[in-house]
Every structure is written in C-alpha cells, then in structure tokens.
N, C-alpha and C positions, 0 to 999 in steps of 0.2 A: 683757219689754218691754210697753210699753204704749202701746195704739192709741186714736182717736176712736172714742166706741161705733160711729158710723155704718157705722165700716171691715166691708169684705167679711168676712164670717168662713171664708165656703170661700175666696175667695182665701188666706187666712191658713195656713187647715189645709192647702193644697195646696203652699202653700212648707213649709211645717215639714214635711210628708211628704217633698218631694221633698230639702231640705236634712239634714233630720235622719238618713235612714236610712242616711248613708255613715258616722258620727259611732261613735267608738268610747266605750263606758263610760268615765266621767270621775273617778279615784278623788278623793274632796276630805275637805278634815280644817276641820271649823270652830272654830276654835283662840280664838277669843275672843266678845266681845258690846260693841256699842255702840248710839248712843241718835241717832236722827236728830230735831235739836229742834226746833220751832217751837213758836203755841201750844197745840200737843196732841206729844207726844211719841209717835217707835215705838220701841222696844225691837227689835235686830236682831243676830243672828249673824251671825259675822265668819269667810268662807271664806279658807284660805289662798290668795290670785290667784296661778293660773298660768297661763301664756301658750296652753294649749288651751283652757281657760275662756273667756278674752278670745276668742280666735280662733274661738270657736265662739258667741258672742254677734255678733263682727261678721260672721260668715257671714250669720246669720241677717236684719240689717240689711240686708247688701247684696244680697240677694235682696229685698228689699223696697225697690229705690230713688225708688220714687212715692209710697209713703208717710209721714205725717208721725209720728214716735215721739214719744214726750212726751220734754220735754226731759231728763230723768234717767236714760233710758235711751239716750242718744247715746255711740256706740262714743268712748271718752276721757274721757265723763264718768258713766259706768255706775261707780255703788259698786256689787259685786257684796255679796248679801245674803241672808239669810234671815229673812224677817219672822216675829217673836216676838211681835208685841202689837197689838191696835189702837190707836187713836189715845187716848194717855194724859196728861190735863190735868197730873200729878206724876207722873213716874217715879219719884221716890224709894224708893216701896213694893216696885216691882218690882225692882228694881234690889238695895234688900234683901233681897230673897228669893232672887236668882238669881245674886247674889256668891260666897258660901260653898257652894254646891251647882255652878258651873259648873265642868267639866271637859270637854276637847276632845273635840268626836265624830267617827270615821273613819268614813268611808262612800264610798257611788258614785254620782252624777250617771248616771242609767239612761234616762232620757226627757224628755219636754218635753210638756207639756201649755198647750191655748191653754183656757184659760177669761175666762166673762163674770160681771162680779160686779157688783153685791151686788143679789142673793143670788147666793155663787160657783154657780158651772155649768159643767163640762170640756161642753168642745166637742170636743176632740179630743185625744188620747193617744198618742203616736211615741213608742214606742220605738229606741233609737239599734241602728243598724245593726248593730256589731260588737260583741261580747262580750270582753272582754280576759280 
C-alpha cells in the first residue's frame, strides 16, 4: 500500500507489527505477467488471488482507518502484483524478452516490509507470525 510521504512511519511500523505477527506464511505461485499502461508502462507479475492474500491486505487497511491509501491500493480495487519494471516509455522489448523465458514461480509471502522510496529504504521488516 501506499501512503502520503508525510504519514507517520512509526505509526505505520507499529500497526504492521501488531497486525502482521498473528499472519501465517502465505504460499503464492505467480502464474503469469502483465503490463499496467499509461504514458510510461510497468511490466508486473501476475499472483494467483486467494482470498487470504486479499484478507490479509484488508486487515492491514482496516487497522489503518484514518489514513488516506492512494487510491490503487483500496481493499476492491487492489490489483495484487509484483513489480517487474520501472516506468517504460515501450514495453515491447521487455515484453520480448520475458515471453519465451516466462515460467510460473512457487513460493511463500514470509513478511511485509514498509519502505520509503526513491531512493528505497526498509524502514521496518515483520516477519508473519506463524510458520506453516
């Protein structure tokens, strides 16, 4: 998600500690790649959505009810993602490249980290409470 630089950051880190630590590892398979357009394109992996994903993204909102999310990250209108690219005037080269070499990745969603970018910066690193 994404906050006003201005927002508290210990507020921040203090809900993600307190939300995150009950949060069992989340296994996810990213089963494909799309392309969010405007005039600069990102390139993003595509997580298979399950409903502990979603439910552990609106946790984290609703522990934050006084703050204002940018609008992309609003629980219903969250594409959930994984950023592949920065902002690319033609994807087509990428997009070339990462066609015939794309194959699904399995893995585990293990923590949540709140970082300040650019230049990125973790500010804080929670690991989820339960190990499956």
């Amino acid at each position: 998600m994404i906050y006003p630089d201005e927002t508290s950051a210990r507020q921040l880190a203090s809900v993600i500690e307190q939300v995150v630590t009950s949060w069992d590892v989340l296994p996810v398979t990213l089963a494909g790649f799309g392309v969010f357009p405007g005039a600069t394109s990102i390139l993003w992996a595509v997580p298979v959505v399950t409903w502990q994903m979603l439910t552990y993204h609106a946790a984290l909102q609703a522990a934050l009810p006084n703050l204002q999310v940018h609008p992309h990250y609003v629980p219903g209108l969250w594409v959930p993602h994984v950023t592949l690219s920065g902002a690319l005037p033609d994807p087509a080269k990428a997009l070339a490249a990462l066609t015939p070499l794309w194959r699904p990745v399995t893995g585990f969603l293990s923590r949540v980290e709140l970082v300040r970018f650019r230049p990125v910066e973790v500010l804080k690193r929670q690991v989820f409470g339960k190990v499956v």
